[in-house]
Structure formats: structure tokens, C-alpha cells
Phi, psi and omega in degrees: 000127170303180195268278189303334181290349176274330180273343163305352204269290185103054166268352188209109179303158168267353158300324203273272189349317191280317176261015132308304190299328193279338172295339178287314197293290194303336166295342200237288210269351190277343175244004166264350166340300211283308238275322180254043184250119163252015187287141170115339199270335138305341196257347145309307167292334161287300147341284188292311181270014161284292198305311181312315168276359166270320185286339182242020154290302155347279182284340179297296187318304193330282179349285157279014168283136179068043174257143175296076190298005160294329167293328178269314204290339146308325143308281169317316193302289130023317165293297165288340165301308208283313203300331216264339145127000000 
């Protein structure tokens, strides 16, 4: 049986239809709500890249403890002469 002969049969009213669509309607928006709520996601992203200039600040001291750092930044400054020409 098709979609229009059931409802010409008048077994499925067109009130009950109008609050299906709308209990359908309110359901898709009561769950896309949480999903497209963007707030927070700049202040996350700043966040991860704190955390990122904390980690390689991190690994860089490690790095250089007890080092002649006069000696490395001349080294790197050296480096950067030859790549750059």
C-alpha cells in the first residue's frame, strides 16, 4: 500500500503527521545543538599552543644544560649562513 492511499484511507490523520514532523524536527535540533556549539574553541586552541612553546622550550633547556651556549648559537647562526647562502 502507498504512502498516499494510507492516508486517503484516513488511518493516519494529518494532525498526527503535523506532530510527528514537529517531535522529528525538535529531536535533530535538540542533538545537533550540543554538536555545533562552538564556544571554547579558541581559547583550546590557544591552550594547545601554550602547551606546544612550553614543550619545546622544554626540550630545547634539556638540551642545553651545562652547554657553552655561546657556542651553539654560533653554531646554529653558521648553519644558517651556509643554508641561506
Amino acid at each position: 500500500m502507498c504512502f498516499k492511499c494510507f492516508l486517503s484511507k484516513k488511518l493516519f490523520f494529518k494532525g498526527d503527521v503535523f506532530r510527528m514532523k514537529k517531535m522529528l524536527t525538535n529531536l535533530y535540533f535538540g542533538m545537533m545543538k550540543p554538536l555545533r556549539n562552538e564556544r571554547g574553541a579558541q581559547s583550546l586552541e590557544w591552550l594547545g599552543i601554550a602547551a606546544l612553546v612550553i614543550l619545546v622550550l622544554g626540550i630545547i633547556s634539556t638540551a642545553v644544560s651545562g652547554a657553552d651556549l655561546g657556542g651553539i648559537v654560533t653554531t646554529i647562526v653558521d648553519k644558517i649562513k651556509e643554508m641561506v647562502g
